[in-house]
N, C-alpha and C positions, 0 to 999 in steps of 0.2 A: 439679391435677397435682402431684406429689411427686416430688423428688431420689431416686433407685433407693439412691443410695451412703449418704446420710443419713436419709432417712424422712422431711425436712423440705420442705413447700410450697413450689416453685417461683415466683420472683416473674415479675411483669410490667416491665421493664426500659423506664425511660421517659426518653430520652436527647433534652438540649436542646444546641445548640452556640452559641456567638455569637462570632464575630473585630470585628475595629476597623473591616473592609472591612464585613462585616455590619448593623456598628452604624449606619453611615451610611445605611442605607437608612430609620432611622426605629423606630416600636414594634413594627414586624408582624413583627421578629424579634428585640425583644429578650426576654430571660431571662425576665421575669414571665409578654410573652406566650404563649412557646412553653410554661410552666407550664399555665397556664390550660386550652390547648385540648387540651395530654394530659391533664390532672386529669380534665375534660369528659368525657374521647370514653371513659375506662377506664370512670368511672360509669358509662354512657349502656349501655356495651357489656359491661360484668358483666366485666371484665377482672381477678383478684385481685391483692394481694399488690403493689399498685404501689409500685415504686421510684428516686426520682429519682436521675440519673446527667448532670453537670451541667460542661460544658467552656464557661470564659467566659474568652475574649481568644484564642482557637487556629483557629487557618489550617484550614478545607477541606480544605486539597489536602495536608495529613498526617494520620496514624493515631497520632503520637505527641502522644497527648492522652493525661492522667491518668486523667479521668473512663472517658475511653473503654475506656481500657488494666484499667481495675480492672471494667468491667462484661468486659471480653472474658474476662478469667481467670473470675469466674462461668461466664460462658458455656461456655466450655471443660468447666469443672468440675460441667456439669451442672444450675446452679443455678436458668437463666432458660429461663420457656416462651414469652416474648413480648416483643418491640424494638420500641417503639414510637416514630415520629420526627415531627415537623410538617407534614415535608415531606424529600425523597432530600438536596437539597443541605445539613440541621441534618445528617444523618449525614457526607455526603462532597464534594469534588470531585475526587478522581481517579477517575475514571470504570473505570479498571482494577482498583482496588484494591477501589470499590465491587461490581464486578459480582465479582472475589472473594468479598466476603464473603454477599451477598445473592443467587447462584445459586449458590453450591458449599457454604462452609462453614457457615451458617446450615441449610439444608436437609440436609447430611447428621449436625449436630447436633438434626435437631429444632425448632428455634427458628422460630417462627411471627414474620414483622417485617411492619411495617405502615407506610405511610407516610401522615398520615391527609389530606392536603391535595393527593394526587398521586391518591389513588385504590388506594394500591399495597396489597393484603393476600395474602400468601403463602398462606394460607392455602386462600381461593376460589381462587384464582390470578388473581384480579383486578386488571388492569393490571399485571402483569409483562409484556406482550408489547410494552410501551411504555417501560419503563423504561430499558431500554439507551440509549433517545432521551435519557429526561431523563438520563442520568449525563453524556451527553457535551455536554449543555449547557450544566449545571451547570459544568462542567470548563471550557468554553469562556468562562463568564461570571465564573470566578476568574483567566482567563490576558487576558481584557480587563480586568480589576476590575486585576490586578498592572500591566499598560503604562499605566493609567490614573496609579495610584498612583506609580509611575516617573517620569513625565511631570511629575506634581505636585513632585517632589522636585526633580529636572533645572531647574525652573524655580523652586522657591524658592532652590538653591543659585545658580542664574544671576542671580538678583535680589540675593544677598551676605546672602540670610536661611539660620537653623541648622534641618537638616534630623531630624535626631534628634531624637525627644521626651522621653529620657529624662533626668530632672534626679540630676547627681550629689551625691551626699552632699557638704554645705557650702551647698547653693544650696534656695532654696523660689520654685514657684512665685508668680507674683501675681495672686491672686485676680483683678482686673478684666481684666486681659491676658493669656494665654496664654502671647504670645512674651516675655516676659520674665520675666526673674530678679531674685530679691533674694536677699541673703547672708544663711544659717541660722548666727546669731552662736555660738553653741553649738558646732554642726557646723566650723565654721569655724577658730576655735580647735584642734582635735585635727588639721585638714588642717594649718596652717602648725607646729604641733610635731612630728607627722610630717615635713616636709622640714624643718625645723630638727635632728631626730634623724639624717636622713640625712646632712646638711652635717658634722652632729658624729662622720661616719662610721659609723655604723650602717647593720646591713642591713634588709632588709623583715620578716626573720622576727625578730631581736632588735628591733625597734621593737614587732611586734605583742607578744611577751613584755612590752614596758615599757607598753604598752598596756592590757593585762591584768591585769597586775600593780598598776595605779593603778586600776584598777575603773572604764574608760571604755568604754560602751554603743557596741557597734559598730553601724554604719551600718543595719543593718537593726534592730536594736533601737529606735537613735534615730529611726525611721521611726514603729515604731509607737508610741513615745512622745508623738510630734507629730502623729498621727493621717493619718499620710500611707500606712501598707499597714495600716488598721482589721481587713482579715479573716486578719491571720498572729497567731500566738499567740506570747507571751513565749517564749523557749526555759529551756532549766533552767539555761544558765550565758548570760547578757547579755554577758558582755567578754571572749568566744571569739573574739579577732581573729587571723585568718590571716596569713600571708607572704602571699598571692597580693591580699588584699584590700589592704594596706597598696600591693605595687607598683602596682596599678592606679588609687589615687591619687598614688604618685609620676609614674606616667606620665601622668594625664588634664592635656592643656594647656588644658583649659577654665579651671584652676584663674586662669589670665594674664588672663582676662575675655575670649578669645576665644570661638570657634564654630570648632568642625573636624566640616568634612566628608568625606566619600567615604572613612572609613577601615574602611569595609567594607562589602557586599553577599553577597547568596545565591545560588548556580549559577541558579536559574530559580525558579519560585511553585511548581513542583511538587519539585525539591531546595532543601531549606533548609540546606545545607551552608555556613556561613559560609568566604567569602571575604577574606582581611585586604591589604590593599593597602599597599605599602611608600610609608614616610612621606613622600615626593616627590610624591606624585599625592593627597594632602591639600588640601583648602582652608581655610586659617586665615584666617577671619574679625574682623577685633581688634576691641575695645569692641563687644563686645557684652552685657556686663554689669561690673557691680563686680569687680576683680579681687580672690582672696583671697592669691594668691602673686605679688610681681614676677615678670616675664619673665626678668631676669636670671638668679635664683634658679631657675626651672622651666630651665631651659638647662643651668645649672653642676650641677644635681641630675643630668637628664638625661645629661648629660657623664659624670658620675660614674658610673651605671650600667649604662653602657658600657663600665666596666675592673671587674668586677664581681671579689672576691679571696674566698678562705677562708682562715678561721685554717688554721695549723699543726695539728701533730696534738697538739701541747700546747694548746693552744687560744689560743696568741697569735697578733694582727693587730699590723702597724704603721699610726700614721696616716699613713704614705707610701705602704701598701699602695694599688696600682694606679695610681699615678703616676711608680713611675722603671722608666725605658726604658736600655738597652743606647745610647749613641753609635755605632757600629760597626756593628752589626748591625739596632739597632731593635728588636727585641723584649724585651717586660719583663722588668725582674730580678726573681728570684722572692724573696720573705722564705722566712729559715729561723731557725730558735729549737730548736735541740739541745736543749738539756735546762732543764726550769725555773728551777733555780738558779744560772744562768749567764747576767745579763741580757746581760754585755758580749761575749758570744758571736751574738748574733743580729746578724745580715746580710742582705743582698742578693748577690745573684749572676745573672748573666745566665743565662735560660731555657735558651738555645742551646747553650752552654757545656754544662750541668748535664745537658740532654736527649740528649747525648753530638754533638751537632754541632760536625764539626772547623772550621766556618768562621766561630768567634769564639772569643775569649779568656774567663777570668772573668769581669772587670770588677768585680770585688770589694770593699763598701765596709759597713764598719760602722753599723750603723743610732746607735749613740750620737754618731759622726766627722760620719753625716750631718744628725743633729740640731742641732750645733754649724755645722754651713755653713750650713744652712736657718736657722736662728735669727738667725747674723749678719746674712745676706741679707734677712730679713724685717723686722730694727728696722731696717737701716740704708737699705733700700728704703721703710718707712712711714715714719721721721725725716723723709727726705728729702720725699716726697707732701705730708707734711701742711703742712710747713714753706713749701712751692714749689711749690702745685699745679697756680697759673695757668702759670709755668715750666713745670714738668711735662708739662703738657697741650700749650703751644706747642710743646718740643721732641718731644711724638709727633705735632703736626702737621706740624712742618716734616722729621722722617723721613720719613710715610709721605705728603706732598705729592705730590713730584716725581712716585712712581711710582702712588699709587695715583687719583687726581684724575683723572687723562687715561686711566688704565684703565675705570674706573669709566662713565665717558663712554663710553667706545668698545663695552665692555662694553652697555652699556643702548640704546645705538645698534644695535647687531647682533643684540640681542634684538627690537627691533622691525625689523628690517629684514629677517630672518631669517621673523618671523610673517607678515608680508605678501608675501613670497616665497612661503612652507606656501599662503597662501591666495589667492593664484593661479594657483597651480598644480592645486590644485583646481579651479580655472574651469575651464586648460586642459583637462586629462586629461577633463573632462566636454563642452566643444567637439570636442575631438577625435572621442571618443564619439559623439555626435549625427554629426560630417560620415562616419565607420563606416558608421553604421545606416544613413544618409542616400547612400549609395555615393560620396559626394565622396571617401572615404578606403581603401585597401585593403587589406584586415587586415594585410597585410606591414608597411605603411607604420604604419596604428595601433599597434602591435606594439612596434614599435622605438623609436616618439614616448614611449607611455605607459611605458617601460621605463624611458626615458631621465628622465622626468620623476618619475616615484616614485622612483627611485635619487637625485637631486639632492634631494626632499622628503626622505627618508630620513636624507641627511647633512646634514640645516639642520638636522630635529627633533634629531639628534645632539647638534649644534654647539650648537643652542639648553639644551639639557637641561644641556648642560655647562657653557654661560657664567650661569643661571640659578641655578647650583651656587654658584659662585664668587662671587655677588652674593651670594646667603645666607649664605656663608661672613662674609661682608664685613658685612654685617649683625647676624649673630651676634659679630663682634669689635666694633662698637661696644657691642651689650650686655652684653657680657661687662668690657665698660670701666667700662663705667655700673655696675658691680655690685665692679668693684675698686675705684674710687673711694669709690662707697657706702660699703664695709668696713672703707676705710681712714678715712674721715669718724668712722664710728664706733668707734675705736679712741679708746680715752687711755690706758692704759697696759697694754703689752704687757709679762705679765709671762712665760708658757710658749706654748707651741705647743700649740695645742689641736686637733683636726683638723678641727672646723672653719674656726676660721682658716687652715689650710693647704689644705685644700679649698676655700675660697675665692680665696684671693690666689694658688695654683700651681696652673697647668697641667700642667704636665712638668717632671720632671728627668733628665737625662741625664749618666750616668756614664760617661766614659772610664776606658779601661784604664791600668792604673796605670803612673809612669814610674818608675825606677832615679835614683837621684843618690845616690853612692856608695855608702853603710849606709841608705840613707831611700829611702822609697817614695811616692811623691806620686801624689796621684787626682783628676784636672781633675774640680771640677762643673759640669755649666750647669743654672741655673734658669728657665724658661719661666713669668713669668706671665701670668695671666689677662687676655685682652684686648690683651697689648701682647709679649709672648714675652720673648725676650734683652733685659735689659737694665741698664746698670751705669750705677749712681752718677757722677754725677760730683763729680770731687777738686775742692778748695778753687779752685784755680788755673782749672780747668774753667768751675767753676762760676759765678765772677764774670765769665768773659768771656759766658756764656749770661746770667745776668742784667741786661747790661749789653745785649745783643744782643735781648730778650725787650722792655727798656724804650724802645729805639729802636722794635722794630716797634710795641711798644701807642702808641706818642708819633704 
């Protein structure tokens, strides 16, 4: 049989499929087998012009296969006299979409399909009058194969094992063990100068240029180098690294040597619609392998790309960019940079102000006025750490004593007190239920009991979600301490402001609006750092009575 449009022999179209779900069942569906027995039955049955069309690792219950998608434009295009499959379910499991193509659009193309294990040939019309059966079985034994798969996940996460299998660039599998990782020393290296570039204020897209630009094999490269994706082919440029690739190792917190789960699923096994779940309903798993990034460092990076800035339209950034805020209003002051040749012109000014909102002032302050505060602020803040650190440390204990110790408690108290409330009240609302069915209870009265009891469940999980927040919160300032300390440890001599260092050691600055004293104009700053927020030096006088105060309690 011959293409009308071309002249040229129509092939025989011999489509195998295999998923992960698939694979588990053994040989009798995998890739070689389903080879074999169409090679077989084409020979046997004088079938010309075979050609294989091959989908390996793809769901059933989609048509958005490669393999698939490139025999169907064929098909469309006249090309194929004959589909030939092992069996209904290598072509499909939606049963709809199957009996689309295999009672409508196959038959009014022509296309003879065969199913060689079912019985099915279009052709006799043999075993078509059975097939609608098998499609919806097919279909039935993907949506129990999916609650299976489900079930398996549910309970490795319930166990505090990592549910995704896929290993991120930095990490290799271990040959003897599956569930674990070892650090890819190579891979590893380009992940911490990535967040070491972000620290130093860079963005995802300017890091992948410095990327590039040093001739470093992106992760997909370095896959096939280390024989980890053997069937992708070199591309023509090796260290095309993306913006989008770069944030998604900023963002992956596996880098801490956790396991995160539940940060996403699929509407059902028949929509594969990825679902993204906000980062609250996460399970962080910790030590589950070598970490390549501290914690601290994945937090403060994190941190930072969350106040995410663009240059000007001269293409300057500041390294304060996305760190000073409005005192008054709160919202960030914007940088601006008028004209190139004018460094001592560039400033901050508050967004609200600028965005014509009457319900704040300027707030107006030179980015060189602010470098000269942040500078004093940060030698005379690290002088002081390095010189007095056990002080240091005592005097943020005994600040945040009083209030936070007996919070803290109370806090973690109402969190379990609150779970065990959730979880009998569950009893109830199910007793209640049974004495319903059971006419002990009369729907009036069940009515108003269950009403009453999901409204009280309702504002625990509230109350709980919220004090669950705050513990995090509280968590995240000790390790945001642990990582000022760190920085400050490694400091010997602080000679400029580099933005990583300020990206380190600040938080937040906050600019008030400026005051009047005669001819002068004076502009309060506050500097927030990391881990510990407001806080001033203390003066000589200060100092020796906290030192003395420091030696009594260690004595």
């Amino acid at each position: 049989m011959k293409n009308k449009s071309s002249g040229q022999e129509k092939i025989t179209a011999l489509y195998c499929r295999l998923s992960q779900d698939d694979g588990r069942e053994g040989e009798s569906n995998s890739i070689s087998n389903q080879k074999e027995i169409l090679q077989a039955y084409t020979k046997k049955n004088g079938l010309l012009h075979p050609k294989f069309f091959v989908d390996d690792g793809f769901s059933g219950t989609t048509f958005d296969r490669p393999a698939f998608r490139e025999m169907e434009a064929m098909a469309e295009n006249g090309e194929i006299a004959t589909i030939v499959v092992k069996d209904l379910s290598r072509f499909g499991r939606n049963y709809l979409e199957v009996g689309q193509y295999l009672e409508i659009k196959y038959p009014t193309l022509g296309i003879r399909f065969i199913a060689i294990q079912d019985n099915v040939d279009s052709e006799s019309n043999t075993g078509t009058e059975l097939m609608p059966f098998s499609n919806i079985f097919n279909e039935w034994h993907a949506a129990t194969t999916s609650k299976k798969v489900r079930a398996v996940w549910a309970s490795k996460a319930a166990q505090g094992k990592r549910v995704s299998h896929i290993i991120p660039y930095g990490y290799v599998r271990d040959e003897k063990d599956i569930e674990k990782w070892h650090i890819d020393p190579e891979a590893a290296e380009v992940v911490k100068r990535i967040y070491d570039l972000c620290l130093s204020g860079k963005g995802p897209s300017q890091i992948a240029r410095i990327l590039e630009a040093d001739r470093i094999p992106t992760p997909s490269e370095h896959f096939i180098s280390i024989g980890r994706n053997p069937c992708s082919k070199v591309t023509a440029i090796p260290y095309n690294w993306s913006g989008d690739c770069v944030a998604d190792i900023l963002d992956n917190r596996v880098y801490t040597g956790c396991a995160v789960n539940h940060k996403t699923t699929r509407v059902s096994y028949k929509v594969h619609k990825m679902i993204y779940h906000p980062e609250e309903e996460y399970q962080i798993i910790p030590n589950m392998q070598e970490p390549i990034i501290p914690e601290e460092t994945w937090l403060r990076v994190h941190e930072l790309r969350s106040h995410k800035h663009r240059p000007t339209k001269y293409g300057f950034t500041s390294i304060f960019s996305g760190l000073v805020f409005c005192a008054d209003c709160g919202k960030k002051l914007y940088f601006l940079a008028p004209k190139k040749d004018r460094p001592n012109s560039q400033h901050f000014v508050c967004s609200s102000y600028k965005n014509g909102h009457h319900g704040c002032t300027t707030h107006h302050i030179r980015e060189v006025v602010l470098k000269e505060i942040v500078w004093e602020s940060i030698t005379r803040f690290v002088d002081f750490v390095r010189s007095y650190e056990s002080v240091f440390v005592y005097l943020l204990e005994q600040r945040n004593a009083k209030t936070r110790s007996v919070d803290l408690k109370r806090m973690k108290r109402a969190v379990e007190n609150n779970r065990k409330r959730i979880d009998e009240i569950d009893v109830l609302i199910e007793r209640i239920y049974e004495d319903n069915v059971k006419g002990k209870l009369t729907d009036e009265r069940f009515l108003t009991m269950s009403r009453k009891l999901e409204e009280e469940q309702r504002l625990l999980k509230t109350e709980t979600e919220a004090v669950q927040s705050e513990l995090a919160k509280e968590e995240e300032r000790k390790t945001d301490l642990r990582l000022l300390l760190k920085t400050i440890r490694e400091q010997t001599d602080i000679k400029e402001l580099t933005p990583q260092l300020v990206n380190t050691l600040i938080r937040r600055i906050e600019i008030h609006e400026a005051v009047k004293n005669g001819n002068e104009k004076t502009v309060a700053v506050d500097i927030f750092f990391t881990g510990i927020g407001l806080f001033s030096v203390p003066d000589s006088e200060e100092l020796s009575a906290l030192i003395a105060e420091f030696s009594k309690h260690s004595a």
